[in-house]
Backbone bond lengths (Angstrom), bond angles and torsions (degrees), N, CA, C in turn:
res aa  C-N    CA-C-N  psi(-1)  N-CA   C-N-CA  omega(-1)  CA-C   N-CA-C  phi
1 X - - - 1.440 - - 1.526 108.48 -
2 X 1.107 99.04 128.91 1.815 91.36 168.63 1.216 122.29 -110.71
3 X 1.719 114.91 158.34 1.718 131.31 -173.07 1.300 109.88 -121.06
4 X 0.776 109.98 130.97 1.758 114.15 159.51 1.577 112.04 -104.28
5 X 1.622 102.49 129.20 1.225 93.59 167.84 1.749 114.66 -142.28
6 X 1.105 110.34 135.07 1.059 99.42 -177.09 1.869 115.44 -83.79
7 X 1.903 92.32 154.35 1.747 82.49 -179.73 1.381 82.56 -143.99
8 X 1.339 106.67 172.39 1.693 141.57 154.91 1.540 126.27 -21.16
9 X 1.009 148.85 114.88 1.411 123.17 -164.13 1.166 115.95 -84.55
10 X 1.846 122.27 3.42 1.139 116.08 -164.04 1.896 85.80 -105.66
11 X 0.965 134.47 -22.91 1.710 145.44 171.21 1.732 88.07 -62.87
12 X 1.626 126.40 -80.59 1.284 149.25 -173.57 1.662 89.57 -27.46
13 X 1.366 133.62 -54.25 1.616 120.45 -162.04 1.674 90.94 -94.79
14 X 1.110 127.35 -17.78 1.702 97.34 179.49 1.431 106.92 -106.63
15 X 1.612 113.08 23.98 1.245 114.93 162.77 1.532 123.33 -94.30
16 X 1.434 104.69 -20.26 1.501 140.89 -178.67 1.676 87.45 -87.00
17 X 1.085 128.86 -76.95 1.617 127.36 -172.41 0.940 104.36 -29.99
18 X 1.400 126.22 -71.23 1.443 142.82 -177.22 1.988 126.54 -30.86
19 X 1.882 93.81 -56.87 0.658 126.14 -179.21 1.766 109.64 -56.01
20 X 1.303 91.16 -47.91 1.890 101.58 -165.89 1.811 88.13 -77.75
21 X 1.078 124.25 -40.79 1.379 106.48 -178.50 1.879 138.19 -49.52
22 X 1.736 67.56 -35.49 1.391 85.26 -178.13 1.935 127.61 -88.35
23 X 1.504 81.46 -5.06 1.669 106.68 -171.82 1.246 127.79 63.91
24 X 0.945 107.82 35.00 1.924 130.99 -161.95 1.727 94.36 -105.15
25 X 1.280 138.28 164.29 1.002 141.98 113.00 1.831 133.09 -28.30
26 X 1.499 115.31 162.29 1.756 83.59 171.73 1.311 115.54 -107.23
27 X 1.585 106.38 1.72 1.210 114.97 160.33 1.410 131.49 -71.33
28 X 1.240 121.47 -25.44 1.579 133.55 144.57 1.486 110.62 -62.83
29 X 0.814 136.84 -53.26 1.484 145.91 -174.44 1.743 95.07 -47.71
30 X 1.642 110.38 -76.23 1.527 88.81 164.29 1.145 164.56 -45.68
31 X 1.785 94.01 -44.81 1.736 103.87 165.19 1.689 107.27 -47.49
32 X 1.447 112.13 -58.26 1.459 113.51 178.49 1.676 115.21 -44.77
33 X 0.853 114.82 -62.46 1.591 117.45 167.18 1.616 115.91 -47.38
34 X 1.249 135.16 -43.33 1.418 115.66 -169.54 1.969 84.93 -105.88
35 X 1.321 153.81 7.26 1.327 134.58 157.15 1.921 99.14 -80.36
36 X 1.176 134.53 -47.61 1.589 128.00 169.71 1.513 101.07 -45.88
37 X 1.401 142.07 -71.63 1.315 130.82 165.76 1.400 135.22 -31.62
38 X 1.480 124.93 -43.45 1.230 132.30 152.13 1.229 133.20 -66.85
39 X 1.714 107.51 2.49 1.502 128.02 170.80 1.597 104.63 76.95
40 X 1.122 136.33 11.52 1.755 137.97 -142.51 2.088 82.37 -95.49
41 X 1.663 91.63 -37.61 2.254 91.84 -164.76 1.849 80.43 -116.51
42 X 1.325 109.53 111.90 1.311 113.17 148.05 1.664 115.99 -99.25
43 X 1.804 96.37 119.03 1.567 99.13 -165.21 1.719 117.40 -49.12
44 X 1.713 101.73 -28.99 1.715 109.95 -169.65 1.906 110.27 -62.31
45 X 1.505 84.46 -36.19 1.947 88.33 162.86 1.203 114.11 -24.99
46 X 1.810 75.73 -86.84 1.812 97.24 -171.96 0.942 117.20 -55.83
47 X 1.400 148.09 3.82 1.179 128.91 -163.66 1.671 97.46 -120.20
48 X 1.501 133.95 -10.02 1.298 167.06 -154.30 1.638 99.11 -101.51
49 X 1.662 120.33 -63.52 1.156 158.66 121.89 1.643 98.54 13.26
50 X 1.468 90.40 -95.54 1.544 96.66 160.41 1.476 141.00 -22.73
51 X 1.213 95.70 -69.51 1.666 112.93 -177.29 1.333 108.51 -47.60
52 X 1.467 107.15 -41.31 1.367 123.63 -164.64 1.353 108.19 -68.55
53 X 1.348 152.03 -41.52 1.367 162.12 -77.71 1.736 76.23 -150.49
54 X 1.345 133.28 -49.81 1.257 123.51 -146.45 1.003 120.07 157.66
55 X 1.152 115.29 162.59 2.041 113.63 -175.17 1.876 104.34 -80.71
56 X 1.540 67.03 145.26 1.888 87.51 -172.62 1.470 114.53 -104.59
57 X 1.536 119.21 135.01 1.357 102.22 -172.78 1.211 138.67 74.33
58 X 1.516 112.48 -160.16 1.999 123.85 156.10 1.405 86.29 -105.46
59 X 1.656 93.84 124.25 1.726 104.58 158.49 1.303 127.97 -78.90
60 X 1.160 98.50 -11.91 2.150 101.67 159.90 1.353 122.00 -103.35
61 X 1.569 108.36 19.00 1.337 107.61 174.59 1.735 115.76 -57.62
62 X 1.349 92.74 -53.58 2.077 104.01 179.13 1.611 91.61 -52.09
63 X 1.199 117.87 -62.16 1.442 113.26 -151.16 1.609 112.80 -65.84
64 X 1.392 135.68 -19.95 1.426 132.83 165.52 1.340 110.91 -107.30
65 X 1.564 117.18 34.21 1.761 95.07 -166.06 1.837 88.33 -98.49
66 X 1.373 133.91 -36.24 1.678 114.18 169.76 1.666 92.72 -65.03
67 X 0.933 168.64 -77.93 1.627 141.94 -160.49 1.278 108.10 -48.67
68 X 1.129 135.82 -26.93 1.749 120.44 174.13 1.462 110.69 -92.30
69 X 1.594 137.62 -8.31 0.882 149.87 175.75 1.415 108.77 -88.33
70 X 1.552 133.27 -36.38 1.365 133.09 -172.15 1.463 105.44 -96.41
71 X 2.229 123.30 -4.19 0.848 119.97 165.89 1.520 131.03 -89.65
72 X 1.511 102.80 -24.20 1.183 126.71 164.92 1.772 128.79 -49.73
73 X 1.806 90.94 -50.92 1.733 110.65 176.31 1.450 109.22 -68.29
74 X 1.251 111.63 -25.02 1.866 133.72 -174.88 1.891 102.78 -58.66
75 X 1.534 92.78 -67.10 1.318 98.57 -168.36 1.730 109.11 -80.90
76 X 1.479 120.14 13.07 1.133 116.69 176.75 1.317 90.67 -99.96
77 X 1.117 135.07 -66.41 1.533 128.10 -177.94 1.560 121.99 -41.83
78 X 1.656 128.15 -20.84 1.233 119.27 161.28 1.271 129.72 -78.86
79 X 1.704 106.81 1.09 1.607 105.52 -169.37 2.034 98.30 -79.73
């Protein structure tokens, strides 16, 4: 079924921002936005969902990111 709705143009471009960031359509972007409101997509699911499916990422990213951060500030202070 389709809606038209009109909005704001200053909402309208950071719905488009948003949208392009995420590489979605903004018509996906909405459906996704008003089914989390109607409770239908609870993000903690999906994100549970997720976890489950397979490894995410670098799994030692959390665990060395203050050692790559205190190496980083290191070699800025010798320049």
């Amino acid at each position: 079924m389709a809606v038209s709705v009109r909005l704001d143009p200053v909402i309208e471009a950071k719905l488009t921002q948003q949208a392009s960031l995420l590489g979605i359509t903004k018509s996906d972007f909405i459906k996704d936005a008003i089914e989390r409101v109607l409770g239908i997509k609870n993000p903690a699911t999906l994100l549970k969902q997720l976890r489950k499916s397979g490894k995410m990422g670098r799994p030692d990213a959390s665990a060395t990111v203050s050692a790559t951060i205190k190496t980083r500030l290191r070699a800025k202070r010798s320049d």
